[in-house]
C-alpha positions as CSV (number, residue, x, y, z in Angstrom):
1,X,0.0,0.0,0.0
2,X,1.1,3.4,-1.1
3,X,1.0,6.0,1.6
4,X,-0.3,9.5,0.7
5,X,1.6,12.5,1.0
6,X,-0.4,13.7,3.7
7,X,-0.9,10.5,6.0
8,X,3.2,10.7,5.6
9,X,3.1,14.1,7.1
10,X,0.5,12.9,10.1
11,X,2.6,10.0,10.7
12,X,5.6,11.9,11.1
13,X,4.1,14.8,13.2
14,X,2.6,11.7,15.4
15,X,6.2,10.1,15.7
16,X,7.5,13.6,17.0
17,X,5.1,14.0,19.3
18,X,5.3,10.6,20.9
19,X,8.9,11.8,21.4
20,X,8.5,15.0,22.7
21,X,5.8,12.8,25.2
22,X,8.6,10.8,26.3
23,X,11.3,13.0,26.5
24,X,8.4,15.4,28.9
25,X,8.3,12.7,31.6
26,X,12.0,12.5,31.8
27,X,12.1,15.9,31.5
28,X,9.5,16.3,34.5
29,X,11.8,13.9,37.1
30,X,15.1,15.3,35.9
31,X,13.4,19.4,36.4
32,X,11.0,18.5,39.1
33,X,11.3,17.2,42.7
34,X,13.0,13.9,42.9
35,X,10.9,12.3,45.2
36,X,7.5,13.0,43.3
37,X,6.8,13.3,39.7
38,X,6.1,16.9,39.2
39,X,7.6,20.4,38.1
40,X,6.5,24.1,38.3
41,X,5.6,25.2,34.5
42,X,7.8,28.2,35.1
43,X,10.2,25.8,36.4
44,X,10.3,23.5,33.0
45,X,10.2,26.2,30.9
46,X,13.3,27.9,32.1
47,X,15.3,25.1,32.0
48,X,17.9,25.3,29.4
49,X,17.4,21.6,28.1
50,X,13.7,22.1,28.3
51,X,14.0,25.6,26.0
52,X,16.6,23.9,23.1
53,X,14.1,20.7,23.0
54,X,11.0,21.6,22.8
55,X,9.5,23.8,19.7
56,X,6.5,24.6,21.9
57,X,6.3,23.0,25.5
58,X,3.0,24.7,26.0
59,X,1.6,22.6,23.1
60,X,3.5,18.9,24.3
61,X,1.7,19.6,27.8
62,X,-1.4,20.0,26.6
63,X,-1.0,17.1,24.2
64,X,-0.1,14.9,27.0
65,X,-3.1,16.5,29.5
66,X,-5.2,15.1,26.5
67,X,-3.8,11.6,26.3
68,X,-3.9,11.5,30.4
69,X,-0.1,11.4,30.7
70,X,0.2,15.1,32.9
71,X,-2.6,16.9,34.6
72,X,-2.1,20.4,35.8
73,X,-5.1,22.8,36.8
74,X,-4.9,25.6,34.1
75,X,-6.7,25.8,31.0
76,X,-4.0,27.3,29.3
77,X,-0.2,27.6,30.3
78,X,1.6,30.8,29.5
79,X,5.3,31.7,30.8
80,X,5.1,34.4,33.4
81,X,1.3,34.1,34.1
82,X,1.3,30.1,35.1
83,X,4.3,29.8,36.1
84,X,4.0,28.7,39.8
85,X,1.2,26.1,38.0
86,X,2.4,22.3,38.9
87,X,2.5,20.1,36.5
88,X,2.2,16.5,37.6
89,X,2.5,13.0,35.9
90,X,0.0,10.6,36.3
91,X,2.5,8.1,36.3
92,X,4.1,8.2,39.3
93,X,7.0,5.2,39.3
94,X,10.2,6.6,38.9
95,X,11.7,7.3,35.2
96,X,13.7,3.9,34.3
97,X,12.1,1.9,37.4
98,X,12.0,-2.0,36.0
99,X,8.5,-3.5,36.8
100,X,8.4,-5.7,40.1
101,X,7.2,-9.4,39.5
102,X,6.5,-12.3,42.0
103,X,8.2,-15.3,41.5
104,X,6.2,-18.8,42.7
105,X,7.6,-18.7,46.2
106,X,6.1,-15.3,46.8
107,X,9.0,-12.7,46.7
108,X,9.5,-10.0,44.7
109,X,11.9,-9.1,42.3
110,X,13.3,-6.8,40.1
111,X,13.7,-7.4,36.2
């Protein structure tokens, strides 16, 4: 099957924003408070890694508010204005935390 031009261009602005997604979270331990996973907006946005990654943070937050990955309680985030607004992921296990299983006898490990 022959993709069109413009499902190329979807795909491709899709992929980005996955990545921007992922690089957010790590973005929001490394930033925010290491013991909880969350950041002051004003916080992320004046972080110098934050500023030469992002082309528009405000956007990737409220991408990932819409796909349930952050919440933060501001319609809208705008440097200066919101910038004492947390932003919090809903995830909260710690970035590059290997799941826990049970083995038969009943204790826990780590994979």
């Amino acid at each position: 099957m022959i993709m069109s031009n413009s499902a190329s261009i979807v795909n491709e602005v899709e992929e980005r924003l996955n990545n921007e997604i992922e690089q957010l979270k790590k973005d929001i331990w490394r930033v925010g408070d290491p013991e909880k996973p969350q950041v002051a907006f004003g916080e992320l946005f004046d972080d110098e890694q934050t500023q030469q990654h992002y082309e528009g943070l405000a956007a990737t937050l409220k991408a990932a508010k819409k796909r349930g990955i952050v919440t933060y309680k501001s319609p809208i985030l705008l440097k200066g204005a919101h910038d004492k607004v947390m932003v919090n992921l809903v995830d909260t296990s710690p970035q590059g935390e290997s799941e826990t299983t049970t083995s038969n006898d009943g204790a826990s490990s780590k994979e």
